[in-house]
C-alpha positions in Angstrom: 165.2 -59.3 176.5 168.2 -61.6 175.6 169.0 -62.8 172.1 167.6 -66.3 172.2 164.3 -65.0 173.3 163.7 -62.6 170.0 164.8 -65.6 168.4 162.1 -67.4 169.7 159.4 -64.9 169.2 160.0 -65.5 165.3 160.4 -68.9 165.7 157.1 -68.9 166.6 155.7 -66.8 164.1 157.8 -68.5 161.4 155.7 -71.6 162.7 152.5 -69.7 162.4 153.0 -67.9 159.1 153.7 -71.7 157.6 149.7 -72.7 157.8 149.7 -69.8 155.2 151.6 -71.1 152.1 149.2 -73.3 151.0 145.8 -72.7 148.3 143.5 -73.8 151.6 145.4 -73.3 155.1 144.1 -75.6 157.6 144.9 -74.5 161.5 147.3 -76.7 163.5 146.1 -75.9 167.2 149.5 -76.9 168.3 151.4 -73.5 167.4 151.6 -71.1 169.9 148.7 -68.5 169.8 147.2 -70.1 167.0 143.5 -69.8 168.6 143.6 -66.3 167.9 145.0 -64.8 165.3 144.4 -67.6 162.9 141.0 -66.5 161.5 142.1 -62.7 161.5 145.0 -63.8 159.7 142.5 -65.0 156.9 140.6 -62.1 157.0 144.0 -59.7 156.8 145.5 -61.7 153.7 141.9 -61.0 152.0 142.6 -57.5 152.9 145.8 -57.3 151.0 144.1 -58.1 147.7 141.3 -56.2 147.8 143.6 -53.0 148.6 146.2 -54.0 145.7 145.4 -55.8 142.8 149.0 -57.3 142.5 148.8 -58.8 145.8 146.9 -61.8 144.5 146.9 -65.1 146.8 149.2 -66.6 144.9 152.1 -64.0 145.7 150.9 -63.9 148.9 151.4 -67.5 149.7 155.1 -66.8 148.2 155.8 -64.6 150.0 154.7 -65.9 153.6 155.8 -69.6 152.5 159.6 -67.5 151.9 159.4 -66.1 154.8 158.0 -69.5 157.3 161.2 -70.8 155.5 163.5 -68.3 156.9 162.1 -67.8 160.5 163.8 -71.4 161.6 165.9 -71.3 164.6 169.0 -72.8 162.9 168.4 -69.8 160.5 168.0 -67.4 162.8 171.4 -68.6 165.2 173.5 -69.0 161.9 172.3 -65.2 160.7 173.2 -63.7 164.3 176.2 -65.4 165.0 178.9 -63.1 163.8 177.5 -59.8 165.3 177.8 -58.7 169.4 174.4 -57.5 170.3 175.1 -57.3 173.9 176.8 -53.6 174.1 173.8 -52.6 172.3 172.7 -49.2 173.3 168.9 -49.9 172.4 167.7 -46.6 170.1 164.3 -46.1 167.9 165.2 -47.2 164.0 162.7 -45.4 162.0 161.7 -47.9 158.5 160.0 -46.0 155.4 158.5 -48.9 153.7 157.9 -49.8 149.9 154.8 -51.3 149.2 155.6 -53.8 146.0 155.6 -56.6 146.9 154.5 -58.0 150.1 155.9 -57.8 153.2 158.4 -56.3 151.1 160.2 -54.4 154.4 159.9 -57.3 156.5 163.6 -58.2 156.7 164.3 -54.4 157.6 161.5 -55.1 160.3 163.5 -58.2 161.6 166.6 -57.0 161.8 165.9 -53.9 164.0 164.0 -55.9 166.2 166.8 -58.7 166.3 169.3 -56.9 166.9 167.4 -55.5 170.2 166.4 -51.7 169.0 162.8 -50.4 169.2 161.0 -49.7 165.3 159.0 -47.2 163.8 157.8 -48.3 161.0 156.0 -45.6 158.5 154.1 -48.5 155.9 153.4 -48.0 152.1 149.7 -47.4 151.3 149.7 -50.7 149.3 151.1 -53.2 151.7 149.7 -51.8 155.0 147.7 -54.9 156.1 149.7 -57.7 156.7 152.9 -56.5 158.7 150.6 -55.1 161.7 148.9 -58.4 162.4 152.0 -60.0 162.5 153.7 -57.2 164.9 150.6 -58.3 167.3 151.3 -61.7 167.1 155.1 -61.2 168.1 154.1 -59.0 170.8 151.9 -61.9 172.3 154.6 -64.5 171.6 157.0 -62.3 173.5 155.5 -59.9 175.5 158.9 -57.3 175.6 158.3 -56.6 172.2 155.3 -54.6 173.7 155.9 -50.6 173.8 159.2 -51.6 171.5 156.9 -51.4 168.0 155.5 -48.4 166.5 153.1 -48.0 163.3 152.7 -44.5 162.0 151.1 -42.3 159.5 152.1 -39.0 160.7 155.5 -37.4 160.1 158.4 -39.5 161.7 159.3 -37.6 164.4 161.9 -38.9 167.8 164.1 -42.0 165.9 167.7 -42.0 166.1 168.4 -44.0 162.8 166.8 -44.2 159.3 166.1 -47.2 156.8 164.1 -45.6 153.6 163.7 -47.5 150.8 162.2 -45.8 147.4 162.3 -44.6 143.6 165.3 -42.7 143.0 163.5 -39.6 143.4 162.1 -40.1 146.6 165.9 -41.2 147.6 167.2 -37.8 146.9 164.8 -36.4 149.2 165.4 -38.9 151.7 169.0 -37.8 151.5 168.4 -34.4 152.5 165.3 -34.9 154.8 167.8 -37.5 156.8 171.1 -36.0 156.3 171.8 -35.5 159.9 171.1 -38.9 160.8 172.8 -42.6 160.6 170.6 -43.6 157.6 170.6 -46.4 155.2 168.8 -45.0 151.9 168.0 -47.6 149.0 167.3 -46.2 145.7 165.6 -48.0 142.3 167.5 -51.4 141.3 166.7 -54.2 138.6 168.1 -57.8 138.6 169.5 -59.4 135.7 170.4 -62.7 133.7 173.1 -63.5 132.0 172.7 -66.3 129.1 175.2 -67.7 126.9 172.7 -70.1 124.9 174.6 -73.2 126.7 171.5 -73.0 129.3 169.5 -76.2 129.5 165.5 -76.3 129.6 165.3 -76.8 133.4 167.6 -73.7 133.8 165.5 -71.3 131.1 162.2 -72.7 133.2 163.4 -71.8 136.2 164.6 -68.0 135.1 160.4 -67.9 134.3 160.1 -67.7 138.0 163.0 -64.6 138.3 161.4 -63.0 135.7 157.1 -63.2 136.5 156.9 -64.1 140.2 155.3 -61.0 141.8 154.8 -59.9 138.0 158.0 -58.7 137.9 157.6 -56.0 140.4 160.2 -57.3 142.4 163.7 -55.3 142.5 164.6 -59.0 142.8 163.0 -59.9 139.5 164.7 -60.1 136.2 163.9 -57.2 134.3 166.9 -57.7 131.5 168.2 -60.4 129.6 172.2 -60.1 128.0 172.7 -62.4 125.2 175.7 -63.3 122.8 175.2 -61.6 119.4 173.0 -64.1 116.8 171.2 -65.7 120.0 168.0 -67.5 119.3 165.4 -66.7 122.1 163.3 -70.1 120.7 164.2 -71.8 123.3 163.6 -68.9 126.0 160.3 -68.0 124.7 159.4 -72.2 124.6 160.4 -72.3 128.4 158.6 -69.2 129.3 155.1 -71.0 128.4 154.8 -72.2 131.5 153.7 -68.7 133.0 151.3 -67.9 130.5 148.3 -68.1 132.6 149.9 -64.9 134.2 147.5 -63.4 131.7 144.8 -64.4 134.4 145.8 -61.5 135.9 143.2 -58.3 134.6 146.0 -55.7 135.9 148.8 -57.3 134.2 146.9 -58.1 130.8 146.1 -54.5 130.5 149.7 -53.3 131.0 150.9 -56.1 128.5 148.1 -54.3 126.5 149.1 -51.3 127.0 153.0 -51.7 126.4 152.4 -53.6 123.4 150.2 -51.1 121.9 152.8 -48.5 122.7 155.9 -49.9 121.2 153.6 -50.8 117.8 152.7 -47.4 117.7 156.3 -46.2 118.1 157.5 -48.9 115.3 159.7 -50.5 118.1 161.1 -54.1 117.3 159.9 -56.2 119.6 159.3 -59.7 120.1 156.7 -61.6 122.0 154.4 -64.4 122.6 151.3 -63.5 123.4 151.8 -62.7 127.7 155.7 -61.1 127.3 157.5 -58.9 125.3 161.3 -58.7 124.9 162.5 -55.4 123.6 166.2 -54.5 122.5 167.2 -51.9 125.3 170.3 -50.2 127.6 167.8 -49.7 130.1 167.5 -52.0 133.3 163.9 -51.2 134.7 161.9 -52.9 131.7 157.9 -52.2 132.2 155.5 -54.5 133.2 154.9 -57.6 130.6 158.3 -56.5 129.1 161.9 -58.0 129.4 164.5 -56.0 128.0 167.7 -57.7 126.0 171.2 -56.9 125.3 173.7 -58.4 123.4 177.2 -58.8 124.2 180.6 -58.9 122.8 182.1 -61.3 125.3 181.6 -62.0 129.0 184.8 -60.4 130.6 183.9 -57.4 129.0 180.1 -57.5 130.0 181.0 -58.4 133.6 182.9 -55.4 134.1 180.5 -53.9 132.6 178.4 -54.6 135.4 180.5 -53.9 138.0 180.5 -50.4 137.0 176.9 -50.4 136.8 176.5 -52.3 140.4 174.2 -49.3 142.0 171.5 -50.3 139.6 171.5 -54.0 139.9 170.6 -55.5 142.9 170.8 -60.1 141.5 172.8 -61.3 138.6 171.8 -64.5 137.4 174.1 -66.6 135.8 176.0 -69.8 135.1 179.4 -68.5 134.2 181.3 -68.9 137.1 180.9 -65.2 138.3 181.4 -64.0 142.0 177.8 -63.6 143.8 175.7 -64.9 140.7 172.5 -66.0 141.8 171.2 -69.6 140.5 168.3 -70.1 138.0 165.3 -69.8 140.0 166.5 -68.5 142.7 166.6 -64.6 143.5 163.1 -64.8 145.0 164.5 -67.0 148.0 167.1 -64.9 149.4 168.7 -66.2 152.6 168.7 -64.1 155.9 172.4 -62.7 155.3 171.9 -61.9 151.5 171.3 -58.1 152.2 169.1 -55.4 149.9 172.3 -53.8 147.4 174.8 -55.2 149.6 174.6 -53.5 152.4 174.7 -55.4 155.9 171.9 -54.4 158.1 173.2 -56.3 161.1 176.5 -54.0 161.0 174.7 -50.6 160.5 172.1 -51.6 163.4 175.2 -52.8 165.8 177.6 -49.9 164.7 175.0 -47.0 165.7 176.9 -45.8 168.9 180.0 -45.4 166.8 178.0 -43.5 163.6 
């Protein structure tokens, strides 16, 4: 199966996931395979939030509308383009899963199969609905994916190469469990913005959608905030509003609950509004309903600071002229070549005969 025709096959299912971003989809007859799989994609998304509570319809839309976006062809062509997949040896790429956020593994998914290997994907409990359906679809749009996709439950068994993503802990043991294998293992990482209380409303508005789309669970999402000393978080809090309803939400009231209660009880200083809490903290993984802060001396210091600390951040959001910060509002919309911690999958996938 040459290039352009894997291309195609997501082509298509880019097309087909795009009925799918919207509060009511409505089936367009003229994509390819639409007649069946539309109504059981319906039925699958409805699975997703009945078996976890943070997949709500609303992340779920996000998530397939990101990804309809990225499965163009001129996407697709300009992502490829600097790697040589014809001296591909074709090998079985085993893909431990997360599970939260949605399709959360997807791009891991794509790229093994782009890059013309066989997958055997090993799914999160929480996000085991969705990524099936849409291997089915792709084997009908292009029937050589068929034999080339594996789900399992079992113990991984008969892959060549490894892509695990998990907590730190589970990381460790991924280490030694896959040690005698070409692996890439990702570990815990946070995101983070940088303000220097020169930001404007529209930019402050638009960091509310790093910080609470997917609730935060992202490792994409802003969990902490560095400020200059004596910075006023009244105009941070006032462009926050605009996510209150996130309260909506029974699981993420409770934790907000929960946290709240918790740092009260511990006679932490915190500040909040009523659906967040901003706590003074080093840490970088803030709980859920909670954003931590830092303040800063000045930025050249703080940016090396973060270079040194670059295996737990995975976006930096800024406005200060910094190499690879991310714009307001946008580390949920990650192009095709902006790779989980850095590292290029396309290269690892294409380099296995010389690992």
């Amino acid at each position: 199966m040459a290039l352009a025709e894997r291309i195609n096959a997501f082509v298509n299912l880019g097309g087909f996931l795009s009925q799918f971003s919207t509060e009511n989809p409505e089936p367009n007859f003229s994509i390819n395979l639409n007649d069946p799989f539309f109504d059981g994609m319906k039925h699958q998304l409805k699975l997703a939030q009945e078996n976890n509570g943070w997949f709500t319809q609303e992340n779920l839309r996000f998530a397939i509308g990101n990804w309809a976006e990225a499965l163009q062809e001129e996407k697709l062509v300009r992502w490829t383009e600097p790697y040589n997949f014809d001296e591909i040896s074709q090998q079985k790429i085993a893909i431990i899963m997360a599970g939260n956020i949605p399709l959360v593994g997807f791009h891991d998914f794509l790229s093994v199969l782009i890059s013309g290997h066989e997958v055997i994907v090993k799914q999160s409990s929480n996000d085991k609905h969705l990524l099936p359906y849409l291997a089915k679809y792709l084997e009908y749009a292009e029937p050589s994916f068929k034999g080339k996709i594996t789900f399992t439950e079992e113990k991984l068994e008969d892959f060549d190469a490894v892509i695990a993503t998990g907590s730190n802990n589970t990381a460790r043991y991924f280490e030694y469990y896959f040690k005698d294998k070409p692996n890439i293992i990702r570990k815990n990482r946070n995101s983070v913005a940088i303000l220097t209380g020169k930001e404007t409303e529209e930019q402050l508005i638009a960091l509310s959608d790093d910080i609470f789309t997917y609730f935060g669970l992202g490792c994409r999402s802003v969990s902490k905030l560095f400020v200059p000393k004596d910075y006023n978080f009244e105009a941070f809090f006032k462009a926050m509003y605009g996510k209150s309803d996130i309260m909506n939400s029974a699981k993420y009231a409770n934790n907000y609950d929960y946290n709240k209660a918790v740092y009260l009880m511990s006679l932490f200083d915190i500040l909040e509004n009523g659906f967040v809490m901003i706590k003074e903290d080093p840490q970088y993984a803030s709980p859920i309903a909670t954003v931590f802060y830092e303040y800063y001396e000045n930025l050249d210091a703080l940016q090396e600071k973060l270079i040194a600390d670059a295996e737990n951040i995975q976006c930096i959001v800024a406005d200060i002229n910094m190499e690879n910060q991310i714009t307001f509002g946008q580390t949920q919309h990650p192009e095709l070549h902006e790779y989980a911690d850095g590292v290029d999958t396309l290269t690892f996938l294409t380099n296995l005969d010389r690992n």
